[in-house]
Residue, then its C-alpha position, 0 to 999 in steps of 0.5 A: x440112127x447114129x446122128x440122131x441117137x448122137x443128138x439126143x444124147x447131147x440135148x439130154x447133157x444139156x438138159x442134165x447140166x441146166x438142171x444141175x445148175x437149177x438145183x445149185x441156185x436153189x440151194x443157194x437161196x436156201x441158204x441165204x434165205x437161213x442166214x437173211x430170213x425173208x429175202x428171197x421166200x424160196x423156203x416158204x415157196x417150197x413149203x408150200x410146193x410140198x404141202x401141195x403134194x401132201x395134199x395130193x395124198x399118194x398120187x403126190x407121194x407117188x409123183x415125188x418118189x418117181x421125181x426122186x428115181x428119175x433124178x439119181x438115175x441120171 
């Protein structure tokens, strides 16, 4: 049970680092996306990514808030 408790630890640093460096990107275009309006539309994408779980009612807000748990508990 050792080697595989081993290997899903690796996989799940791994899977925390890719995102991590997802986020980063993200906020990156954020801002460059504030100071160069229209040139990369991540803005506009997130927008409507959360209108949709607006839209979704409580099973969005539900969705959004265990995202949020999962996220700060790594």
């Amino acid at each position: 049970m050792g080697p595989l408790m081993g290997a899903l630890s690796t996989v799940g640093g791994w899977a925390k680092s890719v995102t991590d460096f997802g986020l980063t990107i993200i906020m990156a275009l954020i801002v460059v996306d504030i100071l160069y309006p229209s040139s990369s539309y991540i803005t506009e994408n997130l927008g409507r990514v959360i209108d949709s779980f607006g839209d979704q009612g409580v099973a969005g807000l539900i969705v959004v808030l265990l995202f949020l748990v999962l996220y700060r508990r790594g």
